[in-house]
C-alpha positions as CSV (number, residue, x, y, z in Angstrom):
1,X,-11.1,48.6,-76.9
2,X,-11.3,51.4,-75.0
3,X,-8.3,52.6,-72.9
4,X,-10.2,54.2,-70.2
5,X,-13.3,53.5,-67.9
6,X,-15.7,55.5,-66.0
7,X,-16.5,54.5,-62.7
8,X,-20.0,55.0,-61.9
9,X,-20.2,56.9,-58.1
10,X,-19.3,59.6,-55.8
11,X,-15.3,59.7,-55.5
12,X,-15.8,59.1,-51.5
13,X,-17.5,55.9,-51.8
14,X,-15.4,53.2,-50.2
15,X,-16.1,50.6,-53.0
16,X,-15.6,52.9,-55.7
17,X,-12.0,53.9,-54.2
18,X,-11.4,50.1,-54.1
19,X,-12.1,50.6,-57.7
20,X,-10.3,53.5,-58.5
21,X,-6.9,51.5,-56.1
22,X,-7.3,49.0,-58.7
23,X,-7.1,51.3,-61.5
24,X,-4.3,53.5,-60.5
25,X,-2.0,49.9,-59.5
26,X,-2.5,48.9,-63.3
27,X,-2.3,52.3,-65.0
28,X,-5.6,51.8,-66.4
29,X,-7.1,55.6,-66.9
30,X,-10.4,56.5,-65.3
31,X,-13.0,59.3,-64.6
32,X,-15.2,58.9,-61.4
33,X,-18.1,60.1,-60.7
34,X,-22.2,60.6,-61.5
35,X,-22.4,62.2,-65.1
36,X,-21.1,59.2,-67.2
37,X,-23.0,61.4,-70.4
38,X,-22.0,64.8,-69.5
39,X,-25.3,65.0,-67.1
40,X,-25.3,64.3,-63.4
41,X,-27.4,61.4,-62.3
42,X,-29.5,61.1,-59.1
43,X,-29.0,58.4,-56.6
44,X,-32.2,55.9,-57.2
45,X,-32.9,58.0,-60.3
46,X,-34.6,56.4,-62.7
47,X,-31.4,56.6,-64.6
48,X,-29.2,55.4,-61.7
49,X,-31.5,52.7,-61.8
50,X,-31.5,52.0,-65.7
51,X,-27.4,51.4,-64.7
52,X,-27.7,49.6,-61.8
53,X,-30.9,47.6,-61.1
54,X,-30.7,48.0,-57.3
55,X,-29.6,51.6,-57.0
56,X,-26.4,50.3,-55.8
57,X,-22.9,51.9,-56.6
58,X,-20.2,51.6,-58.1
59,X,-21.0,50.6,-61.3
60,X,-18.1,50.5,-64.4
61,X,-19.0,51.2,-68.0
62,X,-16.7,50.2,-70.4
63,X,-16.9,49.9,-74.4
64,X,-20.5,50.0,-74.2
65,X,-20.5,47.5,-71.3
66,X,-22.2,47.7,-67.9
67,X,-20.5,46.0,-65.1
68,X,-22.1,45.8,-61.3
69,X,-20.5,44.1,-57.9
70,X,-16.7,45.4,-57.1
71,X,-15.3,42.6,-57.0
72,X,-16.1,41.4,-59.9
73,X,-15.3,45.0,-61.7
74,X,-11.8,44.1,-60.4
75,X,-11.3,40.8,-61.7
76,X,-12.8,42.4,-65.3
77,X,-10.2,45.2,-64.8
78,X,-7.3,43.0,-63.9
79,X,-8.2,40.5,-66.5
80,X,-9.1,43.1,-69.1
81,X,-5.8,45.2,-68.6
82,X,-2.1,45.2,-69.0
83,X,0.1,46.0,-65.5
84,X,0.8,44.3,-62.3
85,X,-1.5,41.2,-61.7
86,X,-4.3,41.7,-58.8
87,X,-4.9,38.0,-59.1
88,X,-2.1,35.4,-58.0
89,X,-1.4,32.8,-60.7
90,X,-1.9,30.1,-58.7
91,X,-5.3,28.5,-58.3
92,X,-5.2,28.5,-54.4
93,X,-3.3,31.5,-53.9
94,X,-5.8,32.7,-56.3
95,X,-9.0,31.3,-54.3
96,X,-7.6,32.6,-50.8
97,X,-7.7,35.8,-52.8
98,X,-11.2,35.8,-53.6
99,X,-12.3,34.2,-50.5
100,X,-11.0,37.0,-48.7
101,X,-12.4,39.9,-51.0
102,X,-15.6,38.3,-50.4
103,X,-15.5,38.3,-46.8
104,X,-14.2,42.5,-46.7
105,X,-16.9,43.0,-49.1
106,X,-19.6,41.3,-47.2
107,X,-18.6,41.5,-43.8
108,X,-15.5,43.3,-42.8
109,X,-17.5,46.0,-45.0
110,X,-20.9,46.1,-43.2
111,X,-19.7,46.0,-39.4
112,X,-16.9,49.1,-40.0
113,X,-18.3,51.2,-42.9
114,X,-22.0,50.5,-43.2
115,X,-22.3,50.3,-39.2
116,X,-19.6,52.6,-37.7
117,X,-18.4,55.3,-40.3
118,X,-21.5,55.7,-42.1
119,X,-23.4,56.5,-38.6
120,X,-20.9,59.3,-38.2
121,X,-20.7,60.8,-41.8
122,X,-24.1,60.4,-42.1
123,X,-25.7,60.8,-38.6
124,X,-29.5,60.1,-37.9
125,X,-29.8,61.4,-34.6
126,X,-31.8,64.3,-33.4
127,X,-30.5,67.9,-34.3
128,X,-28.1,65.3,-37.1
129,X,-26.6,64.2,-34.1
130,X,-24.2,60.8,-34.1
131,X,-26.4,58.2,-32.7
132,X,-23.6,57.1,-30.2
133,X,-25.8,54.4,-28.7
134,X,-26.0,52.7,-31.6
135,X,-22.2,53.3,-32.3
136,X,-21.6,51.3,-29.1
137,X,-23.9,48.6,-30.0
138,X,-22.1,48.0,-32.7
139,X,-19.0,48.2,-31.8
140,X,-18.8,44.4,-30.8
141,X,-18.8,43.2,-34.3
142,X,-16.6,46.5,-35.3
143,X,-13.9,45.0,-33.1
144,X,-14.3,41.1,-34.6
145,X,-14.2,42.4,-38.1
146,X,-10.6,44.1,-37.2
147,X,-9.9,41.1,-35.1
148,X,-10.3,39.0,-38.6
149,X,-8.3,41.7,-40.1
150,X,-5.1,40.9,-37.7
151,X,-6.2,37.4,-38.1
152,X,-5.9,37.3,-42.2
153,X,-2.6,39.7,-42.2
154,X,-0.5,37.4,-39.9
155,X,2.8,38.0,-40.6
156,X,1.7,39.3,-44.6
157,X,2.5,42.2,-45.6
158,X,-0.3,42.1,-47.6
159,X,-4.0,40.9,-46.7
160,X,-3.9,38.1,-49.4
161,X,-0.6,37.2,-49.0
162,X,2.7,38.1,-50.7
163,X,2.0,40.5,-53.1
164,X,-1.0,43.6,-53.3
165,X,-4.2,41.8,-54.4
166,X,-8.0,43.4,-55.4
167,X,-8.4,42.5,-51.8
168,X,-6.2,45.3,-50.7
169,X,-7.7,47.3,-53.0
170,X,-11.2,46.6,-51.2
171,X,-9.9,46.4,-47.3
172,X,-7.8,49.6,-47.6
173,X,-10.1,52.6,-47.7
174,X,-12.6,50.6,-45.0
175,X,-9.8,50.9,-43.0
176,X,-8.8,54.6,-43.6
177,X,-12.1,55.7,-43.0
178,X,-12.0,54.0,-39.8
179,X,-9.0,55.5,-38.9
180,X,-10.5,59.0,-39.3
181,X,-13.2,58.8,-36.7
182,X,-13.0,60.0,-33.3
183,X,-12.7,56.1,-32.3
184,X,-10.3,55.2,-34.2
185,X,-7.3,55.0,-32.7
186,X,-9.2,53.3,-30.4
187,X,-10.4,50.5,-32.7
188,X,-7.2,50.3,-34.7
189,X,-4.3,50.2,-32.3
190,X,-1.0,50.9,-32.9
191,X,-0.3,47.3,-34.2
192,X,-0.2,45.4,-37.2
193,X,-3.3,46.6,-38.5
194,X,-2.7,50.2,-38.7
195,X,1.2,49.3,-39.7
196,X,-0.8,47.6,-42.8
197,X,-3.1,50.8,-43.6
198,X,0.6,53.1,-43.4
199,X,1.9,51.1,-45.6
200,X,-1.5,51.1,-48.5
201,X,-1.6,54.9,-47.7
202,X,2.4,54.8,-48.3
203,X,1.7,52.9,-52.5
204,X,1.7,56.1,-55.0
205,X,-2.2,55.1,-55.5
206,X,-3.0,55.2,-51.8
207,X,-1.8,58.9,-51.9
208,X,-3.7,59.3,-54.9
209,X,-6.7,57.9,-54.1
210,X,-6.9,58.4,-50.4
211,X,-6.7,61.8,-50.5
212,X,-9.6,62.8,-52.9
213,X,-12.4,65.1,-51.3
């Protein structure tokens, strides 16, 4: 078996620092990034496409493997590799885990990073201007996704409970990107929510990881 694995996307994508999270809390060595054969691939390039059917990212290959969908590259790296278990042993624990990665991937992810911080890194407004109005129209759901976030913390000091899960590894660089905008003190708070992200950005792979360019 191989040792290492190449994550398949930018290093500033959000999933492919959930990725990378997950990597660094397991010791698994990894190279990120678009030239998984020495040559740099294109986004929707016919051979970003030949890796990924959907033009979507990250992808991970490993011993000849291809795997798509985060979440389930980090239950393949947590199951795959030796160190600290990203999974709970026990089935409900373990469920509530995976119930909660899938709504940060699906949700949490779309109303703060596809809607809010994309719009600013990535502005579509005239002269590349931000599109504030559509910032504000979002800004609704922005504020129910980190609603649920205070929601699924509670009194954890982790978002699936006891112990750092995949699902911190998905939830924490939404949240750090957030926290980088113009807004986000105002959508974050001073509360539990931001207490949690200080604490990811505190780990030895948050300081890693976070602070890649």
């Amino acid at each position: 078996m191989e040792n290492s694995v190449y994550i398949f996307a930018p290093t500033f994508s959000s999933f492919a620092r959930s990725v990378m999270l997950c990597c660094e809390e397991k010791g698994i060595p990894y190279t990120c990034g678009m030239a998984p054969s020495g040559t740099e691939i294109s986004s929707k390039s016919p051979e970003h496409l030949a890796i990924h059917p959907y033009g979507k990212l990250p992808a991970l290959l490993h011993d000849g493997q291809i795997l798509l969908e985060t979440s389930t590259i980090c239950r393949y790296l947590d199951a795959r590799f030796e160190g600290p278990a990203l999974q709970p042993a026990d089935p409900l624990e373990r469920a509530r885990v995976d119930e909660r990665s899938a709504e940060i991937a699906l949700y949490i992810d779309q109303a703060l990073l596809r809607d809010i911080v994309l719009e600013f890194a990535f502005p579509k407004g005239a002269d590349g201007q931000v599109r504030l109005d559509q910032v504000q129209k979002k800004l609704p759901a922005a504020r129910f996704a980190l609603m649920r976030v205070r929601k699924l913390l509670a009194d954890n000091l982790f978002i699936g409970g006891r112990h750092y899960s995949m699902a911190d590894a998905l939830l924490t660089p939404i949240l750090d990107y957030i926290d980088k905008l113009p807004l986000g003190n105002e959508l974050l708070g001073s509360g539990v929510v931001k207490e949690y992200l200080e604490r990811m950005r505190q780990r030895p792979s948050g300081q890693k990881v976070l602070n890649m360019v």
